[in-house]
N, C-alpha and C positions, 0 to 999 in steps of 0.2 A: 552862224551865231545863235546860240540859246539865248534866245529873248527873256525865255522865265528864268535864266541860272541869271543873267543879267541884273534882272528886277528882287531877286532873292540876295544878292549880293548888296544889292545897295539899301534894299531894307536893311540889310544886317549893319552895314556900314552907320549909318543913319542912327542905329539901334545902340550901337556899341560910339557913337559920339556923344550920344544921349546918358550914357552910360557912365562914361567917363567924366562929364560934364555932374553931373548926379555926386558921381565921388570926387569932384575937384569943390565942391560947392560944403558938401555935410564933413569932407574933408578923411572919406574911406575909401583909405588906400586899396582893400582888395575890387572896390567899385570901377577904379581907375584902369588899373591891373585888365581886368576883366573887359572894360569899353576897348582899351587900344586892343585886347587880344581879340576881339570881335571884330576891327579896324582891321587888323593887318588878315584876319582870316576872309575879309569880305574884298581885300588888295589880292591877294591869291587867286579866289574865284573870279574876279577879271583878267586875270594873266593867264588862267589857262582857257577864257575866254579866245581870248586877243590869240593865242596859241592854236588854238581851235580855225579859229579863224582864218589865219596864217596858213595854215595846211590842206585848208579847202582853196584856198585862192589858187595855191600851188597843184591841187590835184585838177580841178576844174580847169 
């Protein structure tokens, strides 16, 4: 498991709910746009975590 891709993913998650929350509030649409696509790009980098993961338990 990469601890740092770990902790960079969920900054990012964190950053992009911030984000979106920012454009749900002043009411800008590309703000929004923008926080979920940081959201699902920060779900990605735990999946190929979890994947990572997965295939060391299997080679160990």
């Amino acid at each position: 498991m990469g601890l740092q891709d770990r902790v960079k993913a969920a900054a990012k998650n964190v950053e992009g709910k911030i984000q979106e929350t920012v454009g749900d509030v002043t009411g800008n649409q590309k703000q929004q746009i923008e926080g979920k696509a940081k959201q699902a790009e920060a779900q990605v980098q735990n999946t190929v975590e979890d994947v990572k993961d997965e295939v060391k338990k299997i080679v160990d």
